[in-house]
N, C-alpha and C positions, 0 to 999 in steps of 0.2 A: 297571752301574758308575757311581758318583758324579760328576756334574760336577766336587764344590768336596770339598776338604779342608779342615776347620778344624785348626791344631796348635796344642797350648795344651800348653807347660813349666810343670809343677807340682815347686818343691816347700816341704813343711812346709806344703801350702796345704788343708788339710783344714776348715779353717773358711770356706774363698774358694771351694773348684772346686764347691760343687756348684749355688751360684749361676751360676758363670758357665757351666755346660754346661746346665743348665736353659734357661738363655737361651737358648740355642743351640739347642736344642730345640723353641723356638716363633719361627722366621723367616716370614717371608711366601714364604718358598722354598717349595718342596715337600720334605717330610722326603727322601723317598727318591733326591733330588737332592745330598744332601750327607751325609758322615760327619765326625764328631767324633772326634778324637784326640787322647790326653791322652799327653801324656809325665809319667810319676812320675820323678825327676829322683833316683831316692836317697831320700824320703822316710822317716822312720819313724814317721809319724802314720798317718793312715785316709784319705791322700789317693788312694790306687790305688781302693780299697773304693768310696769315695765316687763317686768317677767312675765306674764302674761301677753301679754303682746308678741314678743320676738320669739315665743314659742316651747315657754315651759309648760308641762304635760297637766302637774298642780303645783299650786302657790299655796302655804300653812301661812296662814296668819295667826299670831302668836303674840301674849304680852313680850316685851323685853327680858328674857333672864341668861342673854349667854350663847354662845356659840354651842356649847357642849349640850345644852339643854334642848337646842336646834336640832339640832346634827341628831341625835336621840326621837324625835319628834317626826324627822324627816324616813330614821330606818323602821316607825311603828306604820308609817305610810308606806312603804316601800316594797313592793312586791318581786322584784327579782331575787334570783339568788345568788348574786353579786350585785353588794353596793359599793359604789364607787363617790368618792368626796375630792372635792375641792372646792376655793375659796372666793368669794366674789368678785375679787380684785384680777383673779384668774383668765388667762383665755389659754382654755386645752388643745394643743395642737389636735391635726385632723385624724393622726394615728393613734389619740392617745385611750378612749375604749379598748381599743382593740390590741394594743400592747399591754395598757395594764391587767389585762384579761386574758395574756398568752398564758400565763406561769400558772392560772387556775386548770388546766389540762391537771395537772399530777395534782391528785388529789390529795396529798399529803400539805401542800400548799394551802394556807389560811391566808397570808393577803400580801399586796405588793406597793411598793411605794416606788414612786414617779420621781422627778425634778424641776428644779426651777428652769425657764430661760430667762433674761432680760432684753429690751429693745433700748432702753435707758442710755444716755450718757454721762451724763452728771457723776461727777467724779465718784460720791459717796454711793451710788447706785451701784455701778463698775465696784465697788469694794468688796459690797455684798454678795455680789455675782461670785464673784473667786471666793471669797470664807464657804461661800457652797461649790463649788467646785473642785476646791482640793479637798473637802469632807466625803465628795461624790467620789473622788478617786481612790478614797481609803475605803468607802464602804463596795465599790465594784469588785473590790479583790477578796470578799468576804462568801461563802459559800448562801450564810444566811443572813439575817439581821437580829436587831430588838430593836428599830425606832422610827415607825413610820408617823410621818407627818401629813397632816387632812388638806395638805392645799393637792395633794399629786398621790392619793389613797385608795384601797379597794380590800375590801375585805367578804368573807364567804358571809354572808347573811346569818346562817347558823350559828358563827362563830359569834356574830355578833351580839345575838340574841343570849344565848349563854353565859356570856361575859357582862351581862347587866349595862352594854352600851358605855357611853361619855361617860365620867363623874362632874354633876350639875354642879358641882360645889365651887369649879371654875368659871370664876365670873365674868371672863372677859377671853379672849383669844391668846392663853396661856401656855398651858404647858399638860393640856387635858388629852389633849390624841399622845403624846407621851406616854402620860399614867398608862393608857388603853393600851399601847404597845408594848411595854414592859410587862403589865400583867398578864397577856396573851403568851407571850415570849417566854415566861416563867410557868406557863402553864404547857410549853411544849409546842405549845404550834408554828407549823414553817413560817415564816413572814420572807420577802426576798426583795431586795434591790431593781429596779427595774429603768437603767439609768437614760436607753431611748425614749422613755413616756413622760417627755415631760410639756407644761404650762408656761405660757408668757407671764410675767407677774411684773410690779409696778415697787419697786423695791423703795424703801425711806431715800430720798434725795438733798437731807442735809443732817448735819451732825449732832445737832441736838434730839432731829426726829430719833438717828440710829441708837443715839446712846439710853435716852429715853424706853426704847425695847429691850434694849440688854437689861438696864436695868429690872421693868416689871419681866423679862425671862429670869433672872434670879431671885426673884419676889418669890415666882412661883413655882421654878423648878425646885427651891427648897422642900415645897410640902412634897413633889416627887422623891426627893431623896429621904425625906421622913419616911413613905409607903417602901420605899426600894432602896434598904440603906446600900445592899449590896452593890448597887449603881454608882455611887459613890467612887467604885473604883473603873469605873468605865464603861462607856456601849457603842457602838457602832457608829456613833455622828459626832459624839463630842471631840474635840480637838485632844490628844493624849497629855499634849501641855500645857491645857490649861492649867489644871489644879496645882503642876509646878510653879506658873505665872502666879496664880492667886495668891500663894505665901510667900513671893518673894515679895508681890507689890504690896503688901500687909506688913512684913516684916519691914521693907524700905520707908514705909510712911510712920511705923511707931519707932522704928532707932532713929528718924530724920526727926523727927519730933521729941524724942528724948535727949537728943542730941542738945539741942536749946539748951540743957541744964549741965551735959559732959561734952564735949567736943567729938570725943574718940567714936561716940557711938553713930553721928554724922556719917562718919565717914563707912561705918560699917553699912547706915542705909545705905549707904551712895553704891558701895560693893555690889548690896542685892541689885541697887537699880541698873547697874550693868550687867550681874545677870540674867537680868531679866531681857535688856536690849538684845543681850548674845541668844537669847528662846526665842527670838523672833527671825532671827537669820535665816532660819529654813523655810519659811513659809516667802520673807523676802525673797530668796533665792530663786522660788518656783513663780511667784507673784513675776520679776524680771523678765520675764520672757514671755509674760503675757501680756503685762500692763506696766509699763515703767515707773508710772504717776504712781498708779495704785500702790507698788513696791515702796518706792520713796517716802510715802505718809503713814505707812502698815504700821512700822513701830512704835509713831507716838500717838498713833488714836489706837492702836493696842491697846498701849500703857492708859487710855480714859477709858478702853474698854471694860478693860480688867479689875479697873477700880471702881466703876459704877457696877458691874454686874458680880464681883465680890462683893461690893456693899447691899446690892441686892439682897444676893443669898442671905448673908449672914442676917440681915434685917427680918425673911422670910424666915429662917428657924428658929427666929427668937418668935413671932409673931406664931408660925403654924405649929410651934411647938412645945409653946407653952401657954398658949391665949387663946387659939380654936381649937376645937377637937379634930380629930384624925375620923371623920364618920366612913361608912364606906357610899362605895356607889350610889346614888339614887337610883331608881327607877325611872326606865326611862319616858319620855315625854308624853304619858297615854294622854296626857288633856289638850292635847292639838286638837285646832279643828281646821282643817283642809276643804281645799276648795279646787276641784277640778276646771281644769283651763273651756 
């Protein structure tokens, strides 16, 4: 029987899985220490085929409902006792089993999260790269965590089960391994940072793709902050000034706008919007020395950041918080049906 489960939700990834199970394929593990499990998520491409081929252990074939309803599907398959996630767009460096699975020795430890890499050059790729980088260098200096994310994941199987898995209610590649980290996290279990384990990933390469994610992450991280109002004041990944950013760039667009009818109040937007440029100098400052380009454009796709994933939010807790209910977890994916390779 396998130590490690990997679970990888695919779908329409028929260009991506066979990269990333290949990888998986050549760990510093011993093959016969771990299986690969692809969840086909609904597909109607050759992502089932493909995974099968290049040497995943089982392929679930599944209606389409979700990443989260995947991933849940994949750990009712899953016989190790560490399962490990990541995302299909993913390729797992050849250490990465076997580091994300150091920190499981102390048994006190429930699960560890990974990092991105990039190969990208495209400017908006490179942007990405650093907003997780200097997140990565705030969360290394942390003893523990609350926020691990499913592209670079592993948790004790036990844990999992307990925990009632994903919540299905997230419909798309949201802010679901979130809820699951935070709830874990408030229940007391170690989680830990684990900043050598990380994935090649294929990051948004133009600017309306990026903005487009911010925005559905504040869609959806609202109903997180519904479940976790306490969150609200901060966790381990979020940037600390955002939520400074959010009311400034809120408050600059109603005085710039109320302004139309008084002059004076113009000008007090305008104030915010310079504070807002002077919140972004510290991150310019570190960006400088890595990436020039990247520094140089930080503060005004900031300033579309902050506005589309503020308007997110706010759009999500009008929407999750007064129009659908707060249900809890579903249950996890018992109606897979799997199919051994």
């Amino acid at each position: 029987m396998p130590e490690y489960s990997i679970v990888i939700p695919a779908y329409q990834a028929g260009d991506m899985i066979g990269h990333c199970v290949r990888a998986l394929t050549m760990q510093t593990v011993a093959r016969e220490r771990y299986e690969i499990i692809v969840v086909d998520d609904g597909s109607t491409d050759e992502t089932a085929a493909i995974a099968r081929q290049v040497g995943a252990d089982q392929v679930i074939v599944r209606p389409h409902r979700g990443p989260a309803a995947a991933r849940n599907a994949g750990i009712e398959a899953a016989q190790g006792t560490i399962i490990l996630f990541t995302d299909s767009d993913c390729e797992p460096s050849p250490e990465w089993i076997e580091r994300m699975a150091a920190p499981f020795a102390d048994p006190q430890v429930a699960g560890t999260k990974g990092t991105y890499r990039t190969r990208q050059r495209p400017l908006i790729a490179r942007l990405v790269q650093l907003e997780f980088e200097v997140r990565y260098e705030r969360m290394a200096s942390l003893p523990r965590i609350d926020f691990i994310d499913t592209y670079a994941a592993a948790y004790r199987r036990e844990v999992l089960s307990r925990s009632g898995g994903f919540d299905s209610v997230y419909p798309h590649t949201s802010a679901e391994d979130i809820d699951l980290s935070f709830r874990l996290s408030e229940q007391g279990h170690w989680l830990i940072f684990v900043p050598e384990a990380w994935v090649w990933h294929r990051h948004p390469t133009s600017l309306a793709a990026y903005l487009y994610r911010k925005f559905r992450y504040g869609l959806w991280r609202a109903r997180v902050y519904l479940r976790h109002p306490e969150k609200t004041r901060g966790d381990a990944h979020t940037d600390p000034s955002l939520k400074t950013q959010f009311i400034l760039v809120a408050f600059a667009g109603t005085l710039g706008i109320a302004g139309l009818m008084w002059w004076p109040l113009a000008l007090a937007g305008a104030a915010m919007l310079l504070a807002f440029f002077m919140s972004t100098i510290p991150f310019v400052g570190w960006a400088w020395r890595r990436d020039r380009a990247v520094a140089m454009v930080w503060p005004a796709v900031s300033l579309l950041r902050v506005a589309v994933q503020g308007f997110g939010l706010a759009l999500g807790l009008a929407y999750h918080g007064l129009i659908t209910p707060r249900h809890p977890v579903e249950d996890a994916g018992a109606d897979a049906a799997s199919d051994g390779r």
